[in-house]
C-alpha positions as CSV (number, residue, x, y, z in Angstrom):
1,X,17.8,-19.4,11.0
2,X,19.9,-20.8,7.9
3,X,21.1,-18.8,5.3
4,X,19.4,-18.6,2.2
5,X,20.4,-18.5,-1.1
6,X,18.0,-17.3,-3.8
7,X,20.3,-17.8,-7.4
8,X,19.7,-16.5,-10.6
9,X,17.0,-13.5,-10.4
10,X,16.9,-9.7,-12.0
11,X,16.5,-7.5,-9.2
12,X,15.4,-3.7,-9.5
13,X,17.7,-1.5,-8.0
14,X,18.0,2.6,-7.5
15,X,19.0,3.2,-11.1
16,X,19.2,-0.1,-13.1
17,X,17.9,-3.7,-13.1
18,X,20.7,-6.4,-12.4
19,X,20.4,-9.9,-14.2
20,X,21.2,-13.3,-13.4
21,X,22.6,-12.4,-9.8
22,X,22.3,-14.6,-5.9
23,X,20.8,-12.9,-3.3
24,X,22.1,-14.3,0.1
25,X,19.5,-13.7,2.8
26,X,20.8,-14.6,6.6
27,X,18.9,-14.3,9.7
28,X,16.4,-12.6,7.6
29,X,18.5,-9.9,6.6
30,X,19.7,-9.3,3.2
31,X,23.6,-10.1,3.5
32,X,25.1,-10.2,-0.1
33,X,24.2,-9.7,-3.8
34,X,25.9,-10.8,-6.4
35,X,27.2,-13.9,-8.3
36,X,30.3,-15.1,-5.9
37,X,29.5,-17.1,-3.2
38,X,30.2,-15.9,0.5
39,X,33.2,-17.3,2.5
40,X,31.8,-17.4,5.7
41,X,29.1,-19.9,5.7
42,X,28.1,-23.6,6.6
43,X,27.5,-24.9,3.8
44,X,25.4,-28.1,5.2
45,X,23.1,-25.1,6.9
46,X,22.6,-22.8,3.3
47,X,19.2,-23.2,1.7
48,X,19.1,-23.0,-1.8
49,X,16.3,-21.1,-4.0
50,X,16.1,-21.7,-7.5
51,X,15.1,-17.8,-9.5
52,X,15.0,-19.4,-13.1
53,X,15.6,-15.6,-14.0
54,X,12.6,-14.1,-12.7
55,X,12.2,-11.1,-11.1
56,X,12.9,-10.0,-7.4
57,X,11.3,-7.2,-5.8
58,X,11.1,-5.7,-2.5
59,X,7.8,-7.0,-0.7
60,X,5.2,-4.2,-2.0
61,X,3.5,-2.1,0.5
62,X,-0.2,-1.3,0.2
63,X,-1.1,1.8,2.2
64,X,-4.9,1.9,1.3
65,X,-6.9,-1.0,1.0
66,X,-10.4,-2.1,2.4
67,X,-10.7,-5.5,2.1
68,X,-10.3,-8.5,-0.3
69,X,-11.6,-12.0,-1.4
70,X,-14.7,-11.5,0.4
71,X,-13.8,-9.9,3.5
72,X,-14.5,-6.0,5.0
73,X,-12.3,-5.3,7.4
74,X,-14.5,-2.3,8.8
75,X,-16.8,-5.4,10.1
76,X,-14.2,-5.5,12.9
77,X,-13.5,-9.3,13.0
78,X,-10.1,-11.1,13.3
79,X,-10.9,-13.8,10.6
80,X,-11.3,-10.3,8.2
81,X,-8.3,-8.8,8.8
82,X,-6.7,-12.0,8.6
83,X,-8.1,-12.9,5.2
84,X,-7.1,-10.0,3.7
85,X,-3.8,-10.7,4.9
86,X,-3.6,-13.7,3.2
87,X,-5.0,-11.6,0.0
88,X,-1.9,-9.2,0.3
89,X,0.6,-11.7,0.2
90,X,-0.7,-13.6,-2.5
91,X,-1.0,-11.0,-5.0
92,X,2.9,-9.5,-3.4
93,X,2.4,-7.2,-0.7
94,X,4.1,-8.0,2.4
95,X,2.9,-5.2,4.6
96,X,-0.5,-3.0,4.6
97,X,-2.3,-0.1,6.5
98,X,-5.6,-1.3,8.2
99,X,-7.7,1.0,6.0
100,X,-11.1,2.5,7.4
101,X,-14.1,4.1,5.4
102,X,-16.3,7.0,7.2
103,X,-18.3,5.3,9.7
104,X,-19.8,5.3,13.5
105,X,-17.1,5.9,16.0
106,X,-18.5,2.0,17.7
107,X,-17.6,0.4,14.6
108,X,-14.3,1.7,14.0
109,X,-12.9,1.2,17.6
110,X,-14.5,-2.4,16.7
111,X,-11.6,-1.8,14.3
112,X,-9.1,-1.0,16.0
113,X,-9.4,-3.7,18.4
114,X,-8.7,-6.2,16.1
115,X,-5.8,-5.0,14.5
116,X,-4.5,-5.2,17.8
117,X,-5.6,-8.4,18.5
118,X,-4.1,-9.7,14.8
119,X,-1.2,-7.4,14.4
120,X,2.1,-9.8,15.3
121,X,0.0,-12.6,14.6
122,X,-0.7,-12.0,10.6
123,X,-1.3,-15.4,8.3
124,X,0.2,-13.5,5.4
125,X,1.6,-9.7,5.2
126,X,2.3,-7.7,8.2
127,X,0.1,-5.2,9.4
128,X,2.1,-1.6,9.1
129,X,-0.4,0.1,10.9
130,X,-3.6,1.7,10.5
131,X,-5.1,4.7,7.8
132,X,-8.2,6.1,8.9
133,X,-10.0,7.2,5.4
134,X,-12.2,9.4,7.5
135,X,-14.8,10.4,9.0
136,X,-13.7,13.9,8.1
137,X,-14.0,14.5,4.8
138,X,-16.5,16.9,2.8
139,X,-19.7,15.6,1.8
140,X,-19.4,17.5,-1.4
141,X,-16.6,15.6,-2.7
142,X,-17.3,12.3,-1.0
143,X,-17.1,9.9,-3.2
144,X,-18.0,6.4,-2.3
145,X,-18.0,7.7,1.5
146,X,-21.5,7.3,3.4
147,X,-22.4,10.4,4.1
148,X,-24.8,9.8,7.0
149,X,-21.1,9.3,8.8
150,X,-19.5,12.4,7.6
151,X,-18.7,15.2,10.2
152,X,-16.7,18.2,11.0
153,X,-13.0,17.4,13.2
154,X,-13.7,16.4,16.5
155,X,-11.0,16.8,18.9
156,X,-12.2,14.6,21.6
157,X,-12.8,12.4,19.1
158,X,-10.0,11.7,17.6
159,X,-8.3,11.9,20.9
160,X,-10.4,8.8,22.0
161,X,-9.4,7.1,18.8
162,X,-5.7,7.4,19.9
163,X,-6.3,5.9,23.4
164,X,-7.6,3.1,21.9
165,X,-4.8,2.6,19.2
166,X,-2.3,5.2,19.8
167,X,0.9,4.5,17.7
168,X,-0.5,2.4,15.1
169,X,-2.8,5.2,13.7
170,X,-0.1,5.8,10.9
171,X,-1.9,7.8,8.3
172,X,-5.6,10.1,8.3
173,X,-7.0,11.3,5.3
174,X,-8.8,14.6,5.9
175,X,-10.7,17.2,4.2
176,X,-8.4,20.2,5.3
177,X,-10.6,22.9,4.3
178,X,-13.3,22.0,7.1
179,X,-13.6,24.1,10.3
180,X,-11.1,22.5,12.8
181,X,-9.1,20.9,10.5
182,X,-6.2,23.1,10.9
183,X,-6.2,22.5,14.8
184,X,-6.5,18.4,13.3
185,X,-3.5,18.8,11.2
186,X,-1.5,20.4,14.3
187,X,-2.0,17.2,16.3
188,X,-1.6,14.8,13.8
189,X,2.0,16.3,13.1
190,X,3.0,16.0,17.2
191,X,2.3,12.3,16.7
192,X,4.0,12.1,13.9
193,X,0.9,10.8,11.6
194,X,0.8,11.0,7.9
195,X,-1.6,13.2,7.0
196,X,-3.2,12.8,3.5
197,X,-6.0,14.9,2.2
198,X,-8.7,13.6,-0.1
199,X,-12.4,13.9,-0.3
200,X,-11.8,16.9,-0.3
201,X,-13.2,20.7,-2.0
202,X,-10.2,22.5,-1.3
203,X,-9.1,25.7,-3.4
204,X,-5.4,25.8,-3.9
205,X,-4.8,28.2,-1.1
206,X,-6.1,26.1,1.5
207,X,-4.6,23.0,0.2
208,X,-1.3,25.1,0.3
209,X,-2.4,26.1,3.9
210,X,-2.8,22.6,5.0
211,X,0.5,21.5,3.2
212,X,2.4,24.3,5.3
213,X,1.0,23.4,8.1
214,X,2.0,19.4,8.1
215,X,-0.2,17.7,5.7
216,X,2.2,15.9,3.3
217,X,0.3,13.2,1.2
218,X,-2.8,13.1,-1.5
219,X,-5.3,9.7,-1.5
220,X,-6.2,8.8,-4.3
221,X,-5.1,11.5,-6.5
222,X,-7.4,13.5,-8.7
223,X,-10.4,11.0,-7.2
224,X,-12.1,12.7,-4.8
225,X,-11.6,16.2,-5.0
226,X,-11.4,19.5,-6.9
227,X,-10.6,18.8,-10.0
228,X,-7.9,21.5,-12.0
229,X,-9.1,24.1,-13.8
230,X,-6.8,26.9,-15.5
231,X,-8.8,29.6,-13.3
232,X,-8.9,27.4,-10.4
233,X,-5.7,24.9,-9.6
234,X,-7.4,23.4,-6.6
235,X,-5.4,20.7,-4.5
236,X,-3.9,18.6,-6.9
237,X,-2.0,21.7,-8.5
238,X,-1.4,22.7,-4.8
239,X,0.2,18.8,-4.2
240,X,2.4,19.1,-7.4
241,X,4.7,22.3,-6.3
242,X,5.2,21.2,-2.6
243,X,8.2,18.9,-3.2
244,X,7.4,17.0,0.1
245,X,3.9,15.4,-1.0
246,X,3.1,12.5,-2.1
247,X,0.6,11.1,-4.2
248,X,-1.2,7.8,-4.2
249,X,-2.0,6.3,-7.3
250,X,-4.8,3.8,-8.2
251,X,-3.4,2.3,-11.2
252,X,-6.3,0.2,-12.6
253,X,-7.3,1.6,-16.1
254,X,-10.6,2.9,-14.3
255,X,-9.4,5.2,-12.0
256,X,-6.9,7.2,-13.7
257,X,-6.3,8.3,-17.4
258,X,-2.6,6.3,-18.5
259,X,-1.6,10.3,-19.7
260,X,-2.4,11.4,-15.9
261,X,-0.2,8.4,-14.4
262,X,2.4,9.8,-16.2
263,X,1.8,13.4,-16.0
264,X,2.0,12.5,-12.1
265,X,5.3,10.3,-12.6
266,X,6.9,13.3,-14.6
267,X,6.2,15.7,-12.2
268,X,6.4,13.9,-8.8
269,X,9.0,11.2,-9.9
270,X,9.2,7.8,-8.0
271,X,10.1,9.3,-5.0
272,X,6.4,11.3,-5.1
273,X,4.4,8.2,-6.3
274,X,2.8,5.5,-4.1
275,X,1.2,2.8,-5.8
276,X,-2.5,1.8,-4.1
277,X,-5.1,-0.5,-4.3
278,X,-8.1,1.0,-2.4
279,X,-9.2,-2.1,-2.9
280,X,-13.0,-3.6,-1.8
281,X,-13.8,-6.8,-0.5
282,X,-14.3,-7.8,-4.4
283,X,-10.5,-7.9,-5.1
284,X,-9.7,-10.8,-5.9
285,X,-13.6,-12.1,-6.4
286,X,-14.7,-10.4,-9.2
287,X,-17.6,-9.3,-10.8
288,X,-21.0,-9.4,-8.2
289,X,-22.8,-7.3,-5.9
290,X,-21.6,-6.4,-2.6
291,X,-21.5,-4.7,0.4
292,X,-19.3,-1.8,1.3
293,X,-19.2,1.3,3.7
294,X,-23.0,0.9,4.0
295,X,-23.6,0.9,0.0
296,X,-24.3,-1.3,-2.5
297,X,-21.7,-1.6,-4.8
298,X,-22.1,-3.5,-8.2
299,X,-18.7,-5.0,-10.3
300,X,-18.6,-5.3,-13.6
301,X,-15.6,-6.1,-15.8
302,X,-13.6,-5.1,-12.7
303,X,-15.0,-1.8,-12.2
304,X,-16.7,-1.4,-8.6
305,X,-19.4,1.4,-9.0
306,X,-22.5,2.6,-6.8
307,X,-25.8,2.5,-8.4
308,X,-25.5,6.2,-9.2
309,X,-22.9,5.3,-11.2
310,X,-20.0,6.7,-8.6
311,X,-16.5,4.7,-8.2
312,X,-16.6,2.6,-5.0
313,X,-12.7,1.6,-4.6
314,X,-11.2,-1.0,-6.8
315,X,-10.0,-4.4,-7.6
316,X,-7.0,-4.2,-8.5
317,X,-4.1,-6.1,-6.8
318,X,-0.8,-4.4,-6.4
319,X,1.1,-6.9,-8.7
320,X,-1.7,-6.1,-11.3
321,X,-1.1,-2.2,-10.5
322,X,2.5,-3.0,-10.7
323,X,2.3,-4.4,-13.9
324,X,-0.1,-1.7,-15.5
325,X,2.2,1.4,-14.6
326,X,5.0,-0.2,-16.7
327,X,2.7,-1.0,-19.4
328,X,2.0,2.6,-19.8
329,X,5.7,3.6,-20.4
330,X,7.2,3.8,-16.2
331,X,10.7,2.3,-16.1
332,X,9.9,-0.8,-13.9
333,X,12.7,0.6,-12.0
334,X,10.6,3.4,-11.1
335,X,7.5,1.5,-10.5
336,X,8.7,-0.8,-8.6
337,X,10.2,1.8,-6.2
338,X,6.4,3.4,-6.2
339,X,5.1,0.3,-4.9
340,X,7.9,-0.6,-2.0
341,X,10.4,2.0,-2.1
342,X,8.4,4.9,-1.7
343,X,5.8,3.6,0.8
344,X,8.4,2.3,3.2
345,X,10.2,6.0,3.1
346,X,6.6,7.2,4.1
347,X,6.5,4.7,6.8
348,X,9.1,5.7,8.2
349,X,9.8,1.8,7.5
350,X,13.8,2.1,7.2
351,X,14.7,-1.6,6.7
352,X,12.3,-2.8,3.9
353,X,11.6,-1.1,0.6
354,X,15.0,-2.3,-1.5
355,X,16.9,-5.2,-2.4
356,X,20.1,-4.0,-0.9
357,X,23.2,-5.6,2.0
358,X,21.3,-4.5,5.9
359,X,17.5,-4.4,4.7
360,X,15.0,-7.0,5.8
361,X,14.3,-9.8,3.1
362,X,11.0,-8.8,2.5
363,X,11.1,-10.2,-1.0
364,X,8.4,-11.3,-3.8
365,X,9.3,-13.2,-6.7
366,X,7.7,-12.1,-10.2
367,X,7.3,-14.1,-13.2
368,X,7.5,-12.6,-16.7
369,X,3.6,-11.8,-16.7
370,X,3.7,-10.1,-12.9
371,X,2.2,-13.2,-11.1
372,X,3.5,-14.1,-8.0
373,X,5.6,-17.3,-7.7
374,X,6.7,-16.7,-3.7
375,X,6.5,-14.0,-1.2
376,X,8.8,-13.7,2.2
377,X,9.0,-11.9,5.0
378,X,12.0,-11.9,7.3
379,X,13.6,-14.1,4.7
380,X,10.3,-17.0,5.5
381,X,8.4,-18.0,2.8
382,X,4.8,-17.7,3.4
383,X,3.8,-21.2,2.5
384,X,0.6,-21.4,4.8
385,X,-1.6,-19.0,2.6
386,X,-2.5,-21.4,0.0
387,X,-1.9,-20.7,-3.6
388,X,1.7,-20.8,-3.5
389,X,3.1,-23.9,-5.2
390,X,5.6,-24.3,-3.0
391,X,7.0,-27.3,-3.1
392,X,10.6,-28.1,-3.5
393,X,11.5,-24.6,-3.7
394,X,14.0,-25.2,-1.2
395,X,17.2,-27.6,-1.2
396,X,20.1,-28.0,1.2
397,X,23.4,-28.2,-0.4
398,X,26.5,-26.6,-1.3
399,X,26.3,-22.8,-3.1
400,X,28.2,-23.0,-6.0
401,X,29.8,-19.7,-7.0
C-alpha cells in the first residue's frame, strides 16, 4: 500500500482543533501529522489528498442502529446488513453494532447468521459487532419494543445465542430489575459484554445494584425508563454518580431536550457520552410509513412515531447528530470524541477513535455544513458506495513540505 498524504485539513484532537495541517497515512496506519513532509518516503509511491481546509475526524462509530435507506436488518438478509453498511459510511460512520429489537429467538439467530456471513466482507463500514436491544426488557417501559416478544432472562437462552455468535455479541441492553437479571449481568461480565440497561422501570437502588454488579452503560438515555423525580432518582440519577457509565445519546431535536444534552455533557463529560443514531430503516428515506419490530411506524418531518403516538427510533445520521450536539453549545472537540473517541474506548477498539501517529486511518472528511465529502477505512477510500464524488481526489506526485 502507498503512502498517503491528506494536506491541508483541521483535525480535532484531545484538547484543541489543529488547522491547516498533512496527515500522512501509511500502510493504513496514521504515520505523521503535521505540516513538514516525512524523509523517508518514495515520493513516485505518495498519494496525494487535497483537504481545502475541511475538517478530519476519526471514522464515527454507531453502536445502536436498526437499519437505514430502506433496509431492517432484523429481516436477517445479507443484502440488509449490507445496505446499511453502505448507509453508515455515507453519512461518516466507519464501524457499527448489528443492532436487534425484541423478537423470536428464530429470527434473531436468522440475525446472527448473517452478520457472520457479511462481517469481513462489508461494502461500506465495518461491522464492530453485535448489540442485542433485547428481548429482556420490561413491558412497562418498553417503548417502541413489541411486547408479544418481551420475556424474563433466560439462561439457556442466551447461552444458545452465544453458540451461535459467541464473541461478536459486544453489547445487551437489559432491564436489570427483572427476576434473573442479576445472574444475566454475572455472565455477561465473564465474557466481557457491554451491558447497557434501558427499557427499563428500575428504582435507583436496583440500577445502583446492577451498576455494582457489572452493568456499565445507559441506551438511549432518559428514553425508555424511569424518568427522575426529586422523591424518586430512578436509573438515570443512578447512571450519573457511577463514574464508569456511559450514556448514549440520540441527538435529534426529538428525542432529547438541547438543556438535557448538556446537562448529560456537564455531568458525564465526553468521556461518558456516546453519540447514537437508533436509527430505523427510514434514515436516510424520509417521511412514509413503515415497518419496524412488528409495528407500524409513521414519519413525519423526521420524527418516527407508532400510531399511539410513542417514539419508534430515529432518523438521524451520525454526521447530522454530530452536527446538532455542537449547535447546542458542545465544543466540537468534545463532540466529536462522543461520536468516535468514546465508542471505540467502549469497544475495547484500541486503534481507531483519534487522529493521532499508531491509530488506524479510519478517517471522514467534513465540510463546513457536516456533509461528508470522503470516508476511509484502513487508509482506503470507500469509493464503491455511491454518493461519493470521488473523482480525482487522488494524485501521484511529489509532497511538498
Amino acid at each position: 500500500m502507498s503512502t498517503i498524504l491528506i494536506k491541508n485539513v483541521q483535525t480535532a484532537h484531545t484538547d484543541h482543533v489543529l488547522r491547516s495541517v498533512d496527515v500522512w497515512i501509511r500502510e493504513g496506519i496514521i504515520a505523521h501529522i503535521g505540516t513538514e513532509a516525512l524523509m523517508d518516503i518514495d515520493p513516485k509511491s505518495c498519494e496525494i489528498m487535497e483537504g481545502n481546509g475541511h475538517l478530519l475526524i476519526p471514522g464515527m462509530i454507531d453502536v445502536h442502529i436498526h437499519g437505514a435507506n430502506g433496509f431492517d436488518m432484523m429481516d436477517g438478509t445479507e443484502n440488509s446488513i449490507q445496505e446499511v453498511s453502505r448507509a453508515c459510511a455515507l453519512t461518516g460512520c466507519t464501524s457499527f453494532l448489528v443492532t436487534s429489537v425484541s423478537s423470536s429467538m428464530e429470527d434473531l439467530l436468522a440475525l446472527l447468521r448473517a452478520v457472520k456471513r457479511v462481517i469481513g466482507h462489508e461494502i461500506g463500514a465495518k461491522i464492530a459487532g453485535i448489540h442485542l436491544e433485547g428481548p429482556y426488557l420490561n413491558v412497562k417501559r418498553k417503548g417502541m419494543q413489541n411486547e408479544r416478544f418481551l420475556r424474563h432472562p433466560d439462561m439457556n437462552e442466551m447461552k444458545q445465542i452465544f453458540q451461535e455468535a459467541g464473541e461478536l455479541i459486544k453489547m445487551v441492553t437489559i432491564a436489570p430489575e427483572l427476576p434473573g437479571a442479576m445472574e444475566l449481568i454475572q455472565f455477561l461480565k465473564e465474557r466481557g459484554v457491554v451491558i447497557a440497561v434501558a427499557h427499563s422501570d428500575a428504582t435507583y437502588e436496583e440500577a445502583k445494584e446492577a451498576f455494582q454488579a457489572g452493568a456499565s452503560h445507559v441506551t438511549h438515555c432518559f428514553n425508555g425508563m424511569r424518568p427522575i423525580h426529586h422523591r424518586d432518582p430512578g436509573l438515570v440519577v443512578a447512571a450519573f454518580e457511577e463514574d464508569h457509565v456511559s450514556l448514549q445519546a440520540i441527538v435529534d431535536q426529538v428525542h432529547l431536550h438541547p438543556a438535557i444534552v448538556r446537562l448529560m455533557h456537564r455531568i458525564k463529560g465526553p468521556e461518558g457520552m456516546v453519540l447514537i443514531t437508533d436509527a430505523l430503516q427510514a434514515m436516510g428515506l424520509g417521511d412514509g410509513v413503515y415497518q419496524f419490530g412488528g409495528h407500524e411506524v409513521t414519519v413525519k418531518s423526521g420524527e418516527a412515531r407508532l400510531t399511539d403516538g410513542t417514539l419508534a427510533s430515529s432518523t438521524v445520521t451520525m454526521n447530522e447528530a454530530l452536527r446538532l450536539t455542537v449547535s447546542l453549545g458542545i465544543p466540537l472537540i468534545d463532540a466529536v470524541a462522543m461520536a468516535s473517541t468514546t465508542p471505540a474506548r467502549i469497544l475495547g477498539m484500541s486503534q481507531l477513535g483519534k487522529i493521532e501517529i499508531g491509530y488506524r486511518a479510519d478517517l471522514v472528511l467534513l465540510d463546513p455544513q457536516y456533509q461528508v465529502q470522503w470516508a476511509m477505512i484502513d487508509g482506503k477510500l470507500i469509493d464503491h458506495v455511491g454518493g461519493f464524488d470521488l473523482s480525482n481526489r487522488l494524485s501521484t506526485g511529489t509532497p511538498s513540505s
